[in-house]
Every structure is written in structure tokens, then in C-alpha cells.
C-alpha positions in Angstrom: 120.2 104.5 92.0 117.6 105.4 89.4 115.3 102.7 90.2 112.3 102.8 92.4 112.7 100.9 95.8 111.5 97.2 95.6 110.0 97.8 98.8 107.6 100.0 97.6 105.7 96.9 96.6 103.7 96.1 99.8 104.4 92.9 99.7 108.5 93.0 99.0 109.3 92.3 102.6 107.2 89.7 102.7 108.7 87.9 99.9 111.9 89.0 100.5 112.0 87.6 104.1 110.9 83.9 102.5 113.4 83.6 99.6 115.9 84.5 102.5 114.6 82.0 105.0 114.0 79.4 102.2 117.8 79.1 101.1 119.3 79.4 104.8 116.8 76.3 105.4 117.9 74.6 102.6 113.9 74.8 101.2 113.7 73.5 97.5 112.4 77.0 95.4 110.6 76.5 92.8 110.2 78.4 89.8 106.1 78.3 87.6 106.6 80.9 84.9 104.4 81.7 81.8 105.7 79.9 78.5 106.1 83.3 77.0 109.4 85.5 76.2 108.2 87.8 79.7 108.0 84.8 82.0 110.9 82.7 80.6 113.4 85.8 80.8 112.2 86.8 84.3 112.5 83.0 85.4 115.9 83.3 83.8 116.6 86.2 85.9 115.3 84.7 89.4 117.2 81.2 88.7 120.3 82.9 88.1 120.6 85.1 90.8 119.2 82.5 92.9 122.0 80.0 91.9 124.6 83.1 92.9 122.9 82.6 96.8 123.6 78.9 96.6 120.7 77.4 95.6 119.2 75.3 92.5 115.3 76.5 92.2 113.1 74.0 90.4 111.9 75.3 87.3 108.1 74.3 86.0 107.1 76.2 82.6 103.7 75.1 81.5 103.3 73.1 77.8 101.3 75.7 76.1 99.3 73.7 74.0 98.7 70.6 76.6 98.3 72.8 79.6 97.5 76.1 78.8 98.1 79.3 80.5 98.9 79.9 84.1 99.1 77.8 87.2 97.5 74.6 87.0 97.0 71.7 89.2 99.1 69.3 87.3 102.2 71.7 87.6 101.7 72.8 91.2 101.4 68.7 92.3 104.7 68.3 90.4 106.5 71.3 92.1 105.5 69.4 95.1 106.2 66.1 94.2 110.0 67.5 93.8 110.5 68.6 96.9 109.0 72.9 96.4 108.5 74.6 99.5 108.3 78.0 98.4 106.5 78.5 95.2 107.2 81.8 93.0 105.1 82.6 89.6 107.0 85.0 87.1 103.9 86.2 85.0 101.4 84.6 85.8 99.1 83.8 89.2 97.3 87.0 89.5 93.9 85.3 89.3 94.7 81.8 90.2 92.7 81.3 93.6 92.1 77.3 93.4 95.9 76.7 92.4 97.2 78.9 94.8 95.3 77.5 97.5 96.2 74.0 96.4 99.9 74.9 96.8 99.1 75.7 100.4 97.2 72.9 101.0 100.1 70.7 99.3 102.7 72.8 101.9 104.3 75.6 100.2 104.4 79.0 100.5 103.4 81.0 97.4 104.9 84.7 96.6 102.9 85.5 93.0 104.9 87.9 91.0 102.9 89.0 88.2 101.6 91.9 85.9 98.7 90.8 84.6 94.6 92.3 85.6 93.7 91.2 89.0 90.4 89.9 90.0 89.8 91.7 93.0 89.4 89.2 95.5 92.9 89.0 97.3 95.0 85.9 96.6 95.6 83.2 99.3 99.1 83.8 98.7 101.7 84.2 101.3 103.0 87.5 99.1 101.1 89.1 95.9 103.7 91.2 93.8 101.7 93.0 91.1 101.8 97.0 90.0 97.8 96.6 89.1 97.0 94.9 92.3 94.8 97.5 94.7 96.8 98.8 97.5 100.2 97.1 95.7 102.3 100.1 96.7 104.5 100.1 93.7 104.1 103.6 91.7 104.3 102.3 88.0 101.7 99.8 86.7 103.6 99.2 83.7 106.0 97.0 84.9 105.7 93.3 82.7 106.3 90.2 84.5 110.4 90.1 84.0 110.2 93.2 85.6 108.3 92.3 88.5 111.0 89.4 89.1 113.8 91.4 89.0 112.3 93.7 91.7 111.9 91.1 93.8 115.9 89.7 92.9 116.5 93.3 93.9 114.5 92.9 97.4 116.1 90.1 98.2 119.5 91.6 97.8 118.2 95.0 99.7 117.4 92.7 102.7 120.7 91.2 102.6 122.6 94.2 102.3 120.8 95.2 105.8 121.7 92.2 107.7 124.5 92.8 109.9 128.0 91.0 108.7 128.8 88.1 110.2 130.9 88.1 113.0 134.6 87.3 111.8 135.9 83.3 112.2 137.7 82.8 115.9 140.1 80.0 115.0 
């Protein structure tokens, strides 16, 4: 109750709407968070409450000293070799234009949730979740990466709490 609204985020619906659409299709979800202690507990958080909804996301969590930071090409081919469909980065994407565009090209959708500086040239992303983003919506730009996950855990659940219930079994 204290929280501010996920859907402040201008792109929450967005990204809400996909995760949603993703598990009733039974979409593989995958999972590209930073190696450090924000991405791996905000991946922790999105793969558990995902697993409550019924689904397994694929989790890719770059080899710092092999790979580096952020999304690269090697990860995002192997997110579609297994199967991804909807791609979500937990602290890291802001500024990844070439990866995010070869996710698309490769046939996923991409909802980037991160924290970090922006480059100002908008994202070929399907949904950009970031406080520092221009025109992001949300009020505080402080939010870390974990954070940014969770408000989107939180969206999703928001969007399901507005779907009507389903109509009761006639056997």
C-alpha cells in the first residue's frame, strides 16, 4: 500500500501484458541478468514468482571475466537456441542497441528492466523499464536493478488481479 504503482513506469503495461501472454502460450522466458549481487537477487526474484505462475524461465548470467558486462551476442544466441521467446534483462540492457536488436531479429521479444544511465537513443525493445530513462514515468530514479524487477513482478500480478475470474467449472 506504500509502494508507488508499477504502472507508473510507462512501459509496465507493456511488459506486463507479455509476461502474461508468454505463460498462457506456454513461451519459454528467459532470464539475462548482470553477474552482480543486484541482478542475481532481482533474477532470483522474477524466477521465483514466475515459477509460482507455472512456468520455468531460462536463466543466462554472463561469465564476468570471459564475457564481460551486459548483453552480449553469445548469451542472446543461446537464450534463443533454448527455446526464449520473451527476453527480460534484470540490470543490465539500458544501452545495448546491437543485442537488443539481435534478440528481435533471432524472434524474441525484449522487456529491458534496468537502472543504469541511458544513452538517449530509445531501445529497440518491445518494453524499456528504467527510472533514468526520459519520459520513464516512474517518480524515483533511485530504484537499483532488483528493484526494477520486482516492480515489474508487481505489474504482472496488478494485471492479473484486474482480469475477471474465471467463470466457475459446469460439470
Amino acid at each position: 500500500r506504500h509502494l508507488r504503482s508499477p504502472m507508473l513506469f510507462r512501459d509496465m503495461g507493456i511488459a506486463a501484458d507479455r509476461v502474461l501472454a508468454a505463460i498462457a502460450g506456454n513461451e519459454r522466458i528467459g532470464i539475462y541478468a548482470d553477474y552482480d549481487v543486484d541482478g542475481i537477487s532481482g533474477s532470483a526474484i522474477l524466477i521465483r514468482f514466475l515459477r509460482e505462475l507455472g512456468t520455468e524461465p531460462f536463466l543466462y548470467i554472463p561469465n564476468r571475466l570471459a564475457e564481460g558486462y551486459g548483453l552480449n551476442d553469445g548469451g542472446v544466441r543461446r537464450m534463443a537456441e533454448s527455446g526464449v521467446r520473451l527476453l527480460i534483462t534484470v540490470d543490465c540492457g539500458g544501452v545495448s542497441h546491437r543485442e537488443v536488436a539481435l534478440a528481435a531479429s533471432l524472434g524474441m521479444d525484449v522487456v529491458v528492466c534496468d537502472h543504469h544511465q541511458v544513452s538517449g537513443t530509445p531501445l529497440p525493445a518491445l518494453a524499456v523499464l528504467n527510472p533514468l530513462e526520459s519520459g520513464a514515468g516512474f517518480p524515483f530514479r533511485g530504484l537499483c536493478g532488483a528493484g526494477v524487477a520486482f516492480y515489474l513482478a508487481l505489474g504482472v500480478r496488478m494485471r492479473l488481479e484486474d482480469r475477471p475470474a474465471a467463470p466457475p467449472d459446469e460439470r
